[in-house]
C-alpha angles and dihedrals in degrees: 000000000000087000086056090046099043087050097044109111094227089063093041089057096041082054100048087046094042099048091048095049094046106029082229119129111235118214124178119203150182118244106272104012112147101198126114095265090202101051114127091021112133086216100058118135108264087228096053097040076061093043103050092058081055103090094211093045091041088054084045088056101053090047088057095046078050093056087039090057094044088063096041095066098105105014134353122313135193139188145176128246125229086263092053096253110148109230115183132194117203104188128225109216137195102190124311080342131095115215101168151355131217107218125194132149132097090147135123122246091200133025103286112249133213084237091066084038085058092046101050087054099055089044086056096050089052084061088047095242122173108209132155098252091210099047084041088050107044083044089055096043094053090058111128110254112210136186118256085228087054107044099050095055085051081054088039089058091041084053084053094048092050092053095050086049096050091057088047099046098097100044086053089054094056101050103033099117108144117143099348123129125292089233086056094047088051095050091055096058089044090058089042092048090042100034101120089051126086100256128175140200095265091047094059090032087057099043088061094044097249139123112251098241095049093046095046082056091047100042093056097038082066100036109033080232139110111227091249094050088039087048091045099047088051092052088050093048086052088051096058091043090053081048099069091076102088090215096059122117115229095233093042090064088044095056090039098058089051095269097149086198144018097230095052085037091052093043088059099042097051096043079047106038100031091237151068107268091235098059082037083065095044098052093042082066105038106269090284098132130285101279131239121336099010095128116205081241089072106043096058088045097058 
């Protein structure tokens, strides 16, 4: 999901413009994942670019990223480093479930002093850390210092921007399709053009001349998918796309789209979408009721 995400054009673009308007560099990252987020942005903080070849204050990094992650687990946290550098996490949640956070930081929230300078130096010793003190200090005194108001409207848009990625996850998931194999390209237009037919893995298999084994490790390999969770998000993609039609019963779009029942229909939708298809419909329209023909009988159903 976060490479899908990472490679999707709409986030490419947010980053490029992000990173221009506010001189922060933008990551985005899996849960858990104990790697330097910033690393290869051009807007990288010139300390932390130091600190994170330094083995102790790039531990130190990563510990902090973990704390970061811990509070962001509802709504955007932020933390300071041991050097007093602010680093945030906004989450991007399906659900109950968190797939991904956007980082950014490595600023200042008050003009930087000799005094902290001091400090991070000794903290460094103590690690036993071997660093040139002109080319560290001029790096540390040229962080960018920004104002608490300020930052946390920059936190407040990426906040915005998760939301708006976690309703189009799934849709991102589906058509990214850059630079994959043309077996797998075509695989994917077989399950979208066969999609309200009971279709199985041999028959898409066969349809792109390869074994079944060999396809089903292909196929995830590409998409970071398995066939039945790939099948299902497209049917749920149809779904939403039948459910623009104000008119349109639940359960007719479900049948439509090659659900074989509404239990097992309503199960996916809500793991992928985050919520009941029902409330899914409401809210598509505005909360102004569920259109002709949508009985109360189906809608506690589903």
């Amino acid at each position: 999901m976060v490479a899908h995400l990472g490679k999707s054009g709409i986030y490419r673009d947010y980053q490029k413009a992000f990173e221009t308007i506010t001189g922060l560099p933008l990551a985005i990252r899996a849960p858990g994942s104990f790697r330097a987020p910033m690393q290869g942005s051009r807007f990288i903080n010139p300390f932390c670019a130091l600190m994170a070849d330094r083995s102790k204050s790039c531990g130190a990094c990563l510990q902090l990223q973990e704390r970061v992650e811990a509070d962001a687990r509802e709504e955007a946290g932020t933390r300071d480093c041991f050097a007093g550098l602010s680093e945030s996490s906004v989450p991007i949640r399906i659900g109950e479930h968190v797939v991904a956070f956007l980082q950014t930081g490595q600023v200042l929230r008050r003009k930087p002093s000799e005094a902290q300078f001091a400090r991070t130096l000794r903290r460094l010793g103590e690690w036993g850390s071997e660093a040139e003190i002109k080319e560290l200090k001029a790096a540390f005194f040229s962080t960018r210092v920004m104002a608490k108001e300020q930052y946390e409207s920059i936190l407040r848009l990426l906040s915005i921007f998760a939301q708006h990625l976690s309703a189009l996850s799934n849709q991102l998931v589906v058509k990214q399709g850059a630079a994959e194999r043309p077996a797998v390209s075509k695989a994917r237009s077989f399950i979208v053009a066969h999609q309200g037919e009971q279709i199985s893995l041999l028959h898409v298999a066969k349809a792109v001349n390869m074994s079944a084994f060999y396809f089903c490790k292909i196929f995830k390999r590409t998409t970071g998918l398995s066939f039945i969770d790939y099948l299902a998000r497209v049917r749920v993609e149809s779904v939403k796309n039948l459910l623009i039609n104000p008119h349109k019963r639940v359960s007719e779009a479900a049948f439509e789209a090659g659900f074989q029942s509404l239990s097992q229909f309503n199960r996916v939708f809500r793991r992928i979408e985050g919520e009941a298809p029902s409330d899914y419909r409401e809210r598509l329209h505005g909360g102004g009721g569920r259109g002709l023909g949508d009985d109360s009988r189906l809608a506690h159903a589903i």
